[in-house]
C-alpha positions as CSV (number, residue, x, y, z in Angstrom):
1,X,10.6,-19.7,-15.7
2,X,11.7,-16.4,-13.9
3,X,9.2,-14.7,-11.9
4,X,8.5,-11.1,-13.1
5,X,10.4,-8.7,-11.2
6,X,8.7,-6.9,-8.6
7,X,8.4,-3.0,-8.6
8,X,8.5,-2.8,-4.6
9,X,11.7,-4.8,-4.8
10,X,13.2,-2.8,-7.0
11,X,16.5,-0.6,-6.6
12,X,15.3,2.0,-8.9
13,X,12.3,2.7,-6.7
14,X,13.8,2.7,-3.8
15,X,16.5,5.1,-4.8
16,X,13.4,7.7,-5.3
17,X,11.4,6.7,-2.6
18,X,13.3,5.8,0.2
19,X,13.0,2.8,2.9
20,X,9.2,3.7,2.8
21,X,8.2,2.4,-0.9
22,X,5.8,4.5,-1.6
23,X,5.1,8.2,-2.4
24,X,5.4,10.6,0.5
25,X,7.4,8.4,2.8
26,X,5.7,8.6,6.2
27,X,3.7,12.0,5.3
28,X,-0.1,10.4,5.0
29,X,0.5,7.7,8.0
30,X,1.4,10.8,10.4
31,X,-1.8,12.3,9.1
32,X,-4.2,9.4,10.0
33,X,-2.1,8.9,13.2
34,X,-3.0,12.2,14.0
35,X,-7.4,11.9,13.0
36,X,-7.1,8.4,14.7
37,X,-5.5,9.1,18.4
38,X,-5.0,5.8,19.4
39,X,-3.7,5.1,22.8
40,X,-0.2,4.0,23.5
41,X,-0.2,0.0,23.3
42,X,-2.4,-0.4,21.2
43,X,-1.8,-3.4,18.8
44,X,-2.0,-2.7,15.4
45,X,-0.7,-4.6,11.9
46,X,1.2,-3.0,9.0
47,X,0.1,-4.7,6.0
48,X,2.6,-4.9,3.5
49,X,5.6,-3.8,6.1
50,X,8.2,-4.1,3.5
51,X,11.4,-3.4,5.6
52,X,9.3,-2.0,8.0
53,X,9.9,1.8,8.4
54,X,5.8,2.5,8.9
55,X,5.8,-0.2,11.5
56,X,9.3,1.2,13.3
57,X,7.6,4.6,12.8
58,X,4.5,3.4,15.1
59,X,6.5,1.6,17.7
60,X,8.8,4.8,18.4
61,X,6.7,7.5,17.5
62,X,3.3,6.8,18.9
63,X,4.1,3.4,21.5
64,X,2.1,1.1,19.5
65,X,2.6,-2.5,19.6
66,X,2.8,-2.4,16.3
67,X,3.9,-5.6,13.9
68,X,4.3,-5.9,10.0
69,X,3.1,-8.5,7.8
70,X,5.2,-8.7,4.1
71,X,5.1,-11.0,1.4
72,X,8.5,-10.5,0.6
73,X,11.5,-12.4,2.2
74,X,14.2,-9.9,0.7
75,X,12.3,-7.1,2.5
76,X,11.7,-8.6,5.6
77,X,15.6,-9.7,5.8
78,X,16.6,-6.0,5.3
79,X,14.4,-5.0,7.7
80,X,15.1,-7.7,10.6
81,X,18.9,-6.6,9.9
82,X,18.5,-2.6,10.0
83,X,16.4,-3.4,13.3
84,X,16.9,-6.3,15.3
85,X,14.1,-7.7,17.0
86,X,11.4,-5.5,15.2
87,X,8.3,-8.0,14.7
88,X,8.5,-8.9,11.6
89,X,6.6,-11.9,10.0
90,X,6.3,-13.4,6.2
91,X,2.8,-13.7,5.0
92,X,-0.6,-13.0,2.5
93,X,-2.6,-10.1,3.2
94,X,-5.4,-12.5,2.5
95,X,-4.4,-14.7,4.7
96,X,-3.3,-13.1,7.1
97,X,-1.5,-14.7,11.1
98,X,-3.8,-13.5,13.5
99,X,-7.2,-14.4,15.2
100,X,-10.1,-12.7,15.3
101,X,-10.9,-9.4,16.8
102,X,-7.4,-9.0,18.2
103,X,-6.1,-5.9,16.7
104,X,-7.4,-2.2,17.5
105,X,-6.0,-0.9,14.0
106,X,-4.6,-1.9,10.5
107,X,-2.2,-0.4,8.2
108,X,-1.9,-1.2,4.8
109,X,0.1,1.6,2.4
110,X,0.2,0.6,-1.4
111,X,-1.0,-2.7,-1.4
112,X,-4.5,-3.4,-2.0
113,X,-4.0,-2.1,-5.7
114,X,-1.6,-4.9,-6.4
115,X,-3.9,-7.5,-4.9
116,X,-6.3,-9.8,-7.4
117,X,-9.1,-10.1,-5.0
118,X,-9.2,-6.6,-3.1
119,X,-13.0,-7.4,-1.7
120,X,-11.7,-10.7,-0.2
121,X,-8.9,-9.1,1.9
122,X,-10.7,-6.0,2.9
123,X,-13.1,-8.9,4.5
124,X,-10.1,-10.4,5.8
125,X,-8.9,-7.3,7.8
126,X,-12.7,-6.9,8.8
127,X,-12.0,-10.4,10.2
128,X,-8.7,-9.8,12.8
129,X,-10.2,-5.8,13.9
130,X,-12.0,-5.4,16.7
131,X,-15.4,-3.5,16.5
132,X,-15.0,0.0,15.7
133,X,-11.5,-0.4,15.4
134,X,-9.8,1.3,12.6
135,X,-8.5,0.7,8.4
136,X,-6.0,3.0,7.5
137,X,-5.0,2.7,3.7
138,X,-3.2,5.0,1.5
139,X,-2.9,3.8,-2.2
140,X,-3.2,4.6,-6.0
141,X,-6.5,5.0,-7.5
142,X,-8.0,5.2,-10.8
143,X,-9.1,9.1,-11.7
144,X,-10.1,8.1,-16.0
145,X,-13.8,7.8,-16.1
146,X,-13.9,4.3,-18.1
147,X,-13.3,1.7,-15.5
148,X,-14.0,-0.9,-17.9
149,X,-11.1,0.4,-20.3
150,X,-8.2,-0.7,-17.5
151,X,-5.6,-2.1,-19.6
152,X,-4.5,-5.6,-18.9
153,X,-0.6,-5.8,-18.2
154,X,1.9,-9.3,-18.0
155,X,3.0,-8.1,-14.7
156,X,2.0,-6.9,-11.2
157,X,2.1,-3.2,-10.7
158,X,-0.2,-1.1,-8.6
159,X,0.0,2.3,-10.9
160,X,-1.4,0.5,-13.4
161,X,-4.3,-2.0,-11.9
162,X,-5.3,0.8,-9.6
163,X,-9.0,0.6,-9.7
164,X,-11.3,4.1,-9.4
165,X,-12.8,5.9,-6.0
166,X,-16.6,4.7,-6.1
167,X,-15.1,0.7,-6.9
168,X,-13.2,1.1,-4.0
169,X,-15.7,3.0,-1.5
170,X,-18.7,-0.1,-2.5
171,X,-15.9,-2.6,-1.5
172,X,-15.3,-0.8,1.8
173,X,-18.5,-0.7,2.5
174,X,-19.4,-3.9,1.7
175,X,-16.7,-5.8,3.6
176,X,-18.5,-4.7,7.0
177,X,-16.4,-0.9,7.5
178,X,-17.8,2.9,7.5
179,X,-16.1,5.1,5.5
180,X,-14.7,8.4,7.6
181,X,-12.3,10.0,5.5
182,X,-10.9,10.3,1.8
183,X,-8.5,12.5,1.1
184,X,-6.8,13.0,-2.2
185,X,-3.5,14.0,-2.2
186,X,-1.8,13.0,-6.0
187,X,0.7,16.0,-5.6
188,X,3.0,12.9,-3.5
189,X,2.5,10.6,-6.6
190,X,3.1,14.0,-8.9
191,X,6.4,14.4,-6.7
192,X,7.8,11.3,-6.8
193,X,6.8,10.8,-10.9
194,X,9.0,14.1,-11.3
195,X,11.9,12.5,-9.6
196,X,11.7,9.1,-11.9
197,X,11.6,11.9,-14.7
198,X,14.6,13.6,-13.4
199,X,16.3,10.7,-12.8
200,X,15.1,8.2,-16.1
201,X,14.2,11.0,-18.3
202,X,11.0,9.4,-18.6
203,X,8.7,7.5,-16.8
204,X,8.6,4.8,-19.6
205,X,12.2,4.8,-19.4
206,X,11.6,3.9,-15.7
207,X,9.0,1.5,-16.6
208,X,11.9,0.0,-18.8
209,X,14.0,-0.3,-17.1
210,X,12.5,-1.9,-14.4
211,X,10.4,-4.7,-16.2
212,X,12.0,-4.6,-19.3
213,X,11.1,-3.3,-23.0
214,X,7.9,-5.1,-23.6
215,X,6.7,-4.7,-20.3
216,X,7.3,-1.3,-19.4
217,X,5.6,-0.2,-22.1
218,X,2.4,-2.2,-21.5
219,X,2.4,-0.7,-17.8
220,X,3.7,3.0,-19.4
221,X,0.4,2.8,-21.7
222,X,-2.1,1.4,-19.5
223,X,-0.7,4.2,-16.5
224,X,-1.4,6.7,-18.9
225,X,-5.0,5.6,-19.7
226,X,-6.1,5.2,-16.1
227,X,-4.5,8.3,-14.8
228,X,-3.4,7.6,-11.1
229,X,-4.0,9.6,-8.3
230,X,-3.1,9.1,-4.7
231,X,-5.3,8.6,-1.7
232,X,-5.7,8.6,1.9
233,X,-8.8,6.4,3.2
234,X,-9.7,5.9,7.2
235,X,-12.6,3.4,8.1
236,X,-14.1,1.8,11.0
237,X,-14.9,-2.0,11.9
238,X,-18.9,-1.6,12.0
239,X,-20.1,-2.8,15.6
């Protein structure tokens, strides 16, 4: 049996959002780069690198040894062909190639909302950081009040099993970090959902056309129900 397709693999998103998968391109990583000044070589992990423009973005930008971590092959082979030699490496966020206490900060844009265990590879990333050393996430997040009406879906996609700010703030907290800094900022995920508009006429023709007829309209429902918004988080390894 096929395996269902996957939205951060697909062309149709990636004609709207670029090399960067996600909404605002590189816009929130520049802002936490900015609150977090950390020093040139410091060694830091994009989680869910994709083709790696966030991790390119770090090595250039601010001289960070900076590497990415994908579960994707077809990503990681664009990316290891659009820059040669760019540390690149095919894994589980859960799981993830490194010891402990070796990194001085982690990167992880749009993923834990796809993940089935969050709580476990929050711990995870508490595992490789070194004390005080910081999270950065950006991701989709539940704003309808009902957590316990999130719809169930047949397939993997983050808009729609994006879970709500306190759920994620107790699983933060609990997984050994200190919360600095949310910041909300949905007008990216309004942006890029009036591109898909312009460009699908809908966004369940989007949804469509990307998972197919059944599908998308299980994920175009349940989106709708949980109302998604779009986050920037910062937190630090407790000592």
């Amino acid at each position: 049996m096929a395996e269902p397709p996957r939205l951060y693999e697909s062309a149709l998103v990636r004609q709207a959002t670029g090399n960067t998968i996600r909404p605002g391109g590189l816009t929130l990583l520049q802002r936490a780069m900015e609150l977090c000044a950390m020093a040139s070589g410091a060694r830091v992990l994009d989680v869910g690198c994709g083709t790696g423009a966030s991790t390119t973005y770090l090595r250039h930008r601010y001289q960070l040894r900076a590497a990415g971590v994908d579960l994707s092959a077809k990503l990681l082979l664009e990316g290891s062909v659009t820059v040669p030699g760019l540390p690149l490496i095919r894994g589980r966020a859960e799981y993830l190639p490194c010891r402990n206490a070796c990194l001085d900060g982690l990167v992880c844009e749009c993923v834990l909302s796809l993940l089935p265990d969050s709580h476990a590879t929050l711990c995870e990333f508490n595992r490789v950081l070194k004390p005080s050393a910081r999270l950065i996430v950006s991701d989709l997040y539940r704003r309808a009040p009902d957590e316990n009406g999130q719809a169930e879906v047949s397939v993997p996609c983050c808009v729609a099993s994006a879970r709500s700010h306190s759920f994620i703030r107790k699983q933060v907290l609990s997984a050994g970090f200190e919360l600095q800094l949310w910041e909300d900022h949905s007008y990216l995920l309004g942006n890029l959902a009036a591109r898909l508009i312009l460009d699908h006429g809908s966004l369940q023709a989007f949804w469509v056309k990307v998972f197919g007829e059944t599908a998308g309209q299980e994920i175009a429902h349940a989106v709708a129900a949980s109302r998604p918004g779009y986050f920037l988080m910062i937190a630090q390894k407790r000592i």
